[in-house]
N, C-alpha and C positions, 0 to 999 in steps of 0.2 A: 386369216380366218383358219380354224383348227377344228376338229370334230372333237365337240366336250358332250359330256354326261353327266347329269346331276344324280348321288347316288347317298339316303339316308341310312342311318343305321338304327333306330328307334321310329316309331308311331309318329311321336312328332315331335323327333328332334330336328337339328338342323340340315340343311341342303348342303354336299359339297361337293364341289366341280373336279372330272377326274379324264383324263383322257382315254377316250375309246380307241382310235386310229380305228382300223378297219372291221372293228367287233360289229356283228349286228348286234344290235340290241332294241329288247322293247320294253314298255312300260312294266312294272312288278316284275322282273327278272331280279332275280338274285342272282348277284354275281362278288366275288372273290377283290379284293380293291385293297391298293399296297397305302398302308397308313406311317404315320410318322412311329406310333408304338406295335408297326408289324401286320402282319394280315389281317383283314377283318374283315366278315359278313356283312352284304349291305344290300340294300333293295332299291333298283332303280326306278327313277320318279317319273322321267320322261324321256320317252324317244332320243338318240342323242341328236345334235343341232350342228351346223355350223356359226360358231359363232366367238365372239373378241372374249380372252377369259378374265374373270372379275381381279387375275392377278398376273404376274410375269410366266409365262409359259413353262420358264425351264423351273418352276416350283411347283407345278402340278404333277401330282402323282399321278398312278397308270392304273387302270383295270387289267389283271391280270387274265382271267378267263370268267367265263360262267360257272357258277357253282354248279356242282355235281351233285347228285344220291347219298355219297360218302359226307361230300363236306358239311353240307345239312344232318346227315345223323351224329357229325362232330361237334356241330353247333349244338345239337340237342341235347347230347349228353355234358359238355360245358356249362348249359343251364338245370341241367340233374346234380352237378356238384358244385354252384352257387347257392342252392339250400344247405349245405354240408357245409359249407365253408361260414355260411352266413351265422348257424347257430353256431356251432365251434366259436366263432370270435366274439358273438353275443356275452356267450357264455364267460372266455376269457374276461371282456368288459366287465362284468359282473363281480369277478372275483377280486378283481383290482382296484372297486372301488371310482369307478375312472369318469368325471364328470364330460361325458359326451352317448349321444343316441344313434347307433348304426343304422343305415338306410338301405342301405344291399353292396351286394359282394357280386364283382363281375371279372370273368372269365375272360382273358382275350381269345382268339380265335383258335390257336395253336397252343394254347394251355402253358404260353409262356411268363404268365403271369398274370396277378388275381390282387385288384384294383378295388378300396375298401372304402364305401360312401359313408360319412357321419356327419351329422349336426352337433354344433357346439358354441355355450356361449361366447369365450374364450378361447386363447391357443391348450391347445394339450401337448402332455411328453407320454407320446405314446413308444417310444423309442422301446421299454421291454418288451411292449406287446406286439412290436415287430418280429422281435426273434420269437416271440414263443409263435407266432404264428408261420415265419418261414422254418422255424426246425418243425413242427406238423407238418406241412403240405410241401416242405421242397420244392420249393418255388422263389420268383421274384413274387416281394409284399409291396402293394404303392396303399397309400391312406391318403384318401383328397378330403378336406372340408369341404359342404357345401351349405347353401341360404335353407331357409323355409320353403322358399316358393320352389325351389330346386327339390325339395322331398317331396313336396305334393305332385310335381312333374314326376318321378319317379314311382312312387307308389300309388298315384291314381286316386279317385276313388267318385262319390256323386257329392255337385254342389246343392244349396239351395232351393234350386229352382227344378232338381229331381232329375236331371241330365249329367250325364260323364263332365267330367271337369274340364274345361279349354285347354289347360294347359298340355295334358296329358292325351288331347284327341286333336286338335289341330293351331292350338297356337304355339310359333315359335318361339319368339323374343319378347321377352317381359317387357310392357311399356309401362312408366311413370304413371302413378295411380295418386291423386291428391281430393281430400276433403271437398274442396270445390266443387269437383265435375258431380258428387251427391248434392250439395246444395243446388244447384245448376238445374238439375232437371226432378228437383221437391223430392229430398227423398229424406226420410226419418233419419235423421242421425243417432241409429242404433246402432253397437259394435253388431250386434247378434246378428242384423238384417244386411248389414254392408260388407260384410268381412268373412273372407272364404276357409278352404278346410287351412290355409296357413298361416292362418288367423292376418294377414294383409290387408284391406283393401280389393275388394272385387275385381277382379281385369275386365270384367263387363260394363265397369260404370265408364270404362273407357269408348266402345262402342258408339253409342249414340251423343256422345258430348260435343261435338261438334255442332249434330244436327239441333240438339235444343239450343247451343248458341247462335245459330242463323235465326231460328224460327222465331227464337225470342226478341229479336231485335225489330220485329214488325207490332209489337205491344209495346201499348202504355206501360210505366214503369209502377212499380207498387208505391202507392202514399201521392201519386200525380191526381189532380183534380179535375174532373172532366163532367159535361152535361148529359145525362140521359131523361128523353124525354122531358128536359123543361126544369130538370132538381139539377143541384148539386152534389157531386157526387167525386165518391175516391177508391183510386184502384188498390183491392186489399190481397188480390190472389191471379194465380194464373192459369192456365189449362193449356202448355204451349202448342201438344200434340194437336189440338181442337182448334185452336189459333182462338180461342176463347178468356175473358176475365172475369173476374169476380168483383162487380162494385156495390159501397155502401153509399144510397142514399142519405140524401138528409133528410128526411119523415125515418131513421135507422132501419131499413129495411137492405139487405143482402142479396142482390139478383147476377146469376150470370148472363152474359151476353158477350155479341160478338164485337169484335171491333164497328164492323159499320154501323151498329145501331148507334156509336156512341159521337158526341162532337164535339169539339174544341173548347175548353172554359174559357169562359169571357172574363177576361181580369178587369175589365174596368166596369163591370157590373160589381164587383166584390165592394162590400161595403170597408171604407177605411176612412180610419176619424180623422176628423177635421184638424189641420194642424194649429198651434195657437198661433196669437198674431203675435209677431218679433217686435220691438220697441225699437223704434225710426229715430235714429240721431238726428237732434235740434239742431236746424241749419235757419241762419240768417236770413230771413225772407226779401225780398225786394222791394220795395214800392214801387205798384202801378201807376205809374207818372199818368200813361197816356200817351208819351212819349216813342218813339221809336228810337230804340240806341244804336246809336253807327259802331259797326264791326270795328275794333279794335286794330290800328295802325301796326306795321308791323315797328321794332326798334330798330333806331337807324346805329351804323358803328360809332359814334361817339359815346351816345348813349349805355351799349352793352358796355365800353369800355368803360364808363364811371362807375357801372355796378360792380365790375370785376372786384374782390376782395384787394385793397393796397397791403403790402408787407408791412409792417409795425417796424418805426424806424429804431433801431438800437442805440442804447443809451453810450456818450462818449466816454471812455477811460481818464477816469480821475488820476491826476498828477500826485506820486507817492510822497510824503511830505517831508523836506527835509531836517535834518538834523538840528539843530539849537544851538547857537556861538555864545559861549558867556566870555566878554573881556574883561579883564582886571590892570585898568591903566594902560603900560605900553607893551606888558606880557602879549602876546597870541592868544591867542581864544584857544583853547583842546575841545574834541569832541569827547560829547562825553559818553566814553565807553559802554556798553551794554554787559553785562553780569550775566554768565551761564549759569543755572541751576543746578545747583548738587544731584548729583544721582542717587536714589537712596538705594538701601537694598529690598531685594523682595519681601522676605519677611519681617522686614521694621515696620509700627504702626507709622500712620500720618501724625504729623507732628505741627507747632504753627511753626511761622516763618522765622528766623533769625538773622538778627543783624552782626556782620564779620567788621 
C-alpha cells in the first residue's frame, strides 16, 4: 500500500494517479506534478489514500510541491499568450491554404513548448507551417489531431437542452452512442433533435438506456394481441416510464391503460377456418362374418426358411466347338486354317471384301 493522489488538469479531463509520500494534501489544491512532457499545473481531486495503484509503482510519477503565488501567476500568463499564438497560426493556416480547423494552442507549464489542437478530414503536411511557427515563438512546436467530440470538449459551449455540455463539465470518457438506444426509449429520429454541438449522437441517450430496457421488458410487445374488458385488442405504443400502453380495440377505438387492466388473449376463441376434408385412401373392407378370427400363429423356422429369396441357379458353360476334319481318301484330314484380316489404312474408304 502507497500514499497516492488523484490530480486533474482540465474541468473534466482525466484522473491521474501521482505519488504524494508525506505531502499533506487536500481537495482543490493545486499543486506542481512531474508529467511525462515536463511540469505541469494540476488540481487535486481528493484527499490522498492509502491504496494499490492502478499500475506498477515504479511508473508513477511524483508531486513535486504545492503550487505557489508565483507559479499560478505563470500559469496565467501562459494562458495570455495561448490567444497570441492561437491567432498567429490561424492566420498562417489561412494563407496556406491548408484543409484543417485549429481548436486551441496550449502552453506547457514552463513555456517549454506550445502543443497545437486541430480538426481534419484527412492527414495533413503541415511540415512548413512548423517552421514558420517555431522561427516566431522560439520554441518547441508539437500539432496533435484530434475527433469532433474532442473539439466540443475543448471549446465547450450549451447543448439542446440549455445546459453546459457533459462533456466539457463532468463526463470523462466517451462511451459508444448507437441509433438504437433512440429507438429504445421513442425518440424522433431527427438529426437536429439527437445530435449534439459535434454533430454526433447525444452522449445522453446513453444515460437512461438501460433503465428503459429493464422497464420494458415487463410490457406486452407492440402488434401482441391481448383482451381489454371483453374486445379484442392490439398493443400499438408504449409509455415505459408510466409502465403504461396504448391499445386498439376492435370497435377501432385507441385507449391507454395499464398492464393490470389488461388479460391474456385467448387463442382458441380466435375464429379459424374449418380445414377441408383430406380424401381417405381406398382400403379393402372386410366382411363381417360374425365370426371371431383367431390371432394369427406365429411362423415356425421352416417356414420363414421357404420364404427366404433362393439364389437363381447359373447357367452351365457351353462346350467351345470344335474344329471340322475333312478327309480325302488316305491323306490326313488338315485343319482348316483361319485367314487374318488385312489391315487397312486409316484414311482408305471401306471397300467389299476380296477373294486372294
Amino acid at each position: 500500500m502507497i500514499r497516492i493522489v488523484s490530480v486533474k488538469f482540465r474541468t473534466a479531463g482525466k484522473q491521474y494517479d501521482f505519488l504524494c509520500n508525506s505531502l499533506e494534501l487536500n481537495a482543490q489544491d493545486q499543486v506542481i506534478v512531474e508529467t511525462d512532457r515536463g511540469q505541469s499545473l494540476g488540481t487535486v481531486v481528493a484527499a490522498p489514500q492509502e491504496r494499490k495503484p492502478t499500475q506498477a509503482p515504479d511508473k508513477l510519477k511524483k508531486v513535486l510541491r504545492l503550487a505557489t503565488a508565483n507559479d499560478i501567476n505563470m500559469a496565467k500568463q501562459s494562458e495570455a499568450k495561448e490567444q497570441t499564438a492561437f491567432e498567429f497560426c490561424k492566420q498562417r493556416i489561412q494563407s496556406r491554404n491548408m484543409d484543417m480547423k485549429l481548436v486551441r494552442a496550449e502552453y506547457l507549464f514552463d513555456a517549454s513548448k506550445v502543443i497545437f489542437y486541430f480538426t481534419a478530414d484527412g492527414r495533413v503536411d503541415f511540415r512548413d507551417l512548423v517552421k514558420d511557427l517555431a522561427h516566431h515563438f522560439h520554441t518547441r512546436i508539437e500539432m496533435r489531431q484530434i475527433g469532433v467530440r474532442d473539439e466540443a470538449k475543448i471549446t465547450g459551449g450549451l447543448g439542446i437542452c440549455g445546459r453546459a455540455l457533459c462533456c466539457c463539465t463532468f463526463l470523462v470518457n466517451f462511451a459508444p452512442v448507437s441509433v438504437k438506444m433512440a429507438k429504445e426509449q421513442n425518440l424522433a429520429l431527427n438529426p437536429n433533435k439527437i445530435s449534439g454541438q459535434c454533430g454526433r449522437l447525444l452522449c445522453c441517450l446513453n444515460y437512461e438506456y438501460e433503465t428503459y430496457r429493464e422497464q420494458r421488458k415487463t410490457l406486452p410487445k407492440c402488434g401482441r394481441k391481448v383482451m381489454h374488458e371483453g374486445l379484442e385488442s392490439m398493443v400499438v405504443a408504449h409509455n415505459v416510464l408510466a409502465q403504461k400502453v396504448t391499445v386498439r380495440r376492435e370497435d377501432n377505438v385507441s385507449i391507454e391503460v395499464t398492464v393490470d387492466q389488461l388479460e391474456a388473449f385467448d387463442k382458441s376463441a380466435e375464429k379459424q377456418p374449418s380445414p377441408s376434408p383430406s380424401p381417405t385412401p381406398k382400403t379393402r373392407s372386410r366382411q363381417n362374418t360374425g365370426r371371431r378370427q383367431s390371432p394369427r400363429k406365429p411362423a415356425t423356422a421352416q417356414e420363414n426358411k421357404d420364404r427366404t429369396p433362393q439364389p437363381k441357379p447359373q447357367p452351365k458353360p457351353q462346350p467351345k466347338p470344335q474344329p471340322v476334319e475333312i478327309s480325302d481318301g488316305d491323306q490326313p484330314a488338315r485343319k482348316k486354317s483361319r485367314r487374318r484380316p488385312r489391315r487397312r489404312p486409316a484414311n482408305s474408304k471401306p471397300s467389299g471384301d476380296k477373294n486372294g
